[in-house]
C-alpha positions in Angstrom: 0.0 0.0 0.0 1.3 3.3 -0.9 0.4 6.5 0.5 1.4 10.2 0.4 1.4 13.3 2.9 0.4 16.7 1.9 0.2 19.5 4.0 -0.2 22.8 2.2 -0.4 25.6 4.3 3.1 24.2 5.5 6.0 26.7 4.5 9.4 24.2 3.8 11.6 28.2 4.5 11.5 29.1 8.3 10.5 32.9 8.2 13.1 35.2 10.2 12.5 38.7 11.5 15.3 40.8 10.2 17.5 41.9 13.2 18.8 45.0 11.3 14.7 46.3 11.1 14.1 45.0 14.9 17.1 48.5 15.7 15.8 50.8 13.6 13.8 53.6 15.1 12.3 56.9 13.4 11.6 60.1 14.6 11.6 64.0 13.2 9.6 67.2 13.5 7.0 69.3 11.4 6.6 72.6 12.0 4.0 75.3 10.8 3.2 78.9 11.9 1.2 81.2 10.0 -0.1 84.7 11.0 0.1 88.3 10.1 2.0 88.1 6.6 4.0 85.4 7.8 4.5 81.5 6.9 7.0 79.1 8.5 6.5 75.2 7.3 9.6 73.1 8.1 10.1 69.0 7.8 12.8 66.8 9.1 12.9 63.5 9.2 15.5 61.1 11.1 16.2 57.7 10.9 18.1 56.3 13.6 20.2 52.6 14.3 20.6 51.2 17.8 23.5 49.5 17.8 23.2 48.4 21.1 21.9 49.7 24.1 24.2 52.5 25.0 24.9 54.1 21.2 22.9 55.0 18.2 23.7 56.5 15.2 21.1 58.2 12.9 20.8 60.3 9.7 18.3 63.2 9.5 17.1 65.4 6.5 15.9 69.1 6.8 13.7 71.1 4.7 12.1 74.5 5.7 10.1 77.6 4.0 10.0 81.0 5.7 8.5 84.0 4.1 7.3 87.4 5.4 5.6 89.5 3.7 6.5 93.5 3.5 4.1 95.7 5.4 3.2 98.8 3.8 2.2 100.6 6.9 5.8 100.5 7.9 8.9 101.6 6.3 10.8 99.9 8.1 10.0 96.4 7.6 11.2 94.1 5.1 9.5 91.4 2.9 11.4 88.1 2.6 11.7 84.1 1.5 13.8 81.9 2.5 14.4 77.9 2.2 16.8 75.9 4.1 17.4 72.1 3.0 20.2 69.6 3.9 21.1 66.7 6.3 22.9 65.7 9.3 24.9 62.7 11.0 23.9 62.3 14.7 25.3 59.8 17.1 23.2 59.3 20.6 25.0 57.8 23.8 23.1 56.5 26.8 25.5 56.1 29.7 22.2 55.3 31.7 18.7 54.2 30.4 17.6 57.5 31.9 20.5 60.4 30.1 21.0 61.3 26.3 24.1 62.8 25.0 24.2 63.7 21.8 26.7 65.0 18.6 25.2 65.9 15.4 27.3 67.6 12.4 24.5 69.5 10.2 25.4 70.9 6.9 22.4 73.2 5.2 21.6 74.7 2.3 20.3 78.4 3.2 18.8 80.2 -0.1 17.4 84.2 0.8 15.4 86.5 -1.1 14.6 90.2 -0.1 12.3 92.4 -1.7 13.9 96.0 -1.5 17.3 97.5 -2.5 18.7 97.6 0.8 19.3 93.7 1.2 21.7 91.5 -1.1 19.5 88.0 -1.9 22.1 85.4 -1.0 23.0 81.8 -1.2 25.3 80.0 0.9 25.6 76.7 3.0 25.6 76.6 6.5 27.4 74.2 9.1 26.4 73.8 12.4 28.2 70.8 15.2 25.9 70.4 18.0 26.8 68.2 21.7 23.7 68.1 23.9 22.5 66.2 26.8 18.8 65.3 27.7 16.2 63.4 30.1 14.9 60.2 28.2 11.9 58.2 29.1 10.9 55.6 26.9 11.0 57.1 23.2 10.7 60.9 24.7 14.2 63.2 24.8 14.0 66.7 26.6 17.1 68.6 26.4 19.4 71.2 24.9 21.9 71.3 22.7 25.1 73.8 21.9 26.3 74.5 18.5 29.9 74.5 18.9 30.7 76.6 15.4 28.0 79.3 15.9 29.1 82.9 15.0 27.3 85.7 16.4 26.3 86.7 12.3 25.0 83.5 12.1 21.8 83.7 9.5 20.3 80.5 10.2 20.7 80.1 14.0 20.4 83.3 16.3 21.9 81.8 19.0 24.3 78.9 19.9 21.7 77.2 22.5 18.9 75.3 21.2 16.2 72.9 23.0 15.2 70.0 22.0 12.8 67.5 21.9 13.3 63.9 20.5 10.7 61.7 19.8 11.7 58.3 18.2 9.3 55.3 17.4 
């Protein structure tokens, strides 16, 4: 007597989960503020890597659109657009579950239009290295960061402190 044995809903392949997928987290922020003649919209994504549990590394775009417009009830006040795009390299450390440190080198692409004669429109690019430190629970980061190659002409960044707030999923 012969006889045969067919299952087939049976997969011969195990199935594995990918363990480079299982570390990767994502985060970012979107911004928008309208009012008064003015528009802000910015985007920036990041995609970050645990390596372990102490460091991460990550890669984040950056994309932002400011204009104002120029009031003609004042003379003194300018009408302008500007757009910002470009990246960044950031590398997290957790020397407890609870503390963040962070380095990120930014590099940006700054493009500004002025309407008037007294303003020069101008292009130029932009690099910024941030350290910070912040309170982490679960996926949420409070904290600040310090841009150690901030000028006091700086056109992108008014000033070299900067908070933060990191939210990865």
């Amino acid at each position: 007597m012969n006889s045969a044995l067919l299952f087939s809903q049976q997969d011969s392949i195990p199935k594995t989960e990918s363990v480079f997928w299982k570390k990767v987290q994502f985060g970012g922020g979107l911004g928008l503020a309208v009012g008064n003649g003015f528009t802000n919209v910015s985007i920036s994504p990041t995609g970050y890597y645990n390596i372990d549990k102490t460091f991460t590394v990550g890669v984040g775009l950056t994309g932002s659109y400011v204009a104002q417009e120029q009031n003609p009830s004042n003379f003194n006040s300018i009408g302008y657009k500007s757009t910002i795009f470009g990246g960044s390299l950031i590398g997290l450390v957790h020397p407890i579950e609870e503390i963040q440190l962070s380095a990120e080198l930014e590099q940006l692409k700054v493009n500004r239009n002025f309407d008037g004669d007294f303003l020069i429109d101008d292009t130029f690019w932009n690099t910024a290295f941030f350290v910070g430190a912040g309170y982490r629970a679960q996926n949420l980061t409070v904290g600040i960061k310090y841009n150690l190659l901030h000028k006091d002409n700086n056109h992108v960044y008014s000033q070299a402190w900067a908070p933060f707030i990191r939210i990865m999923f």
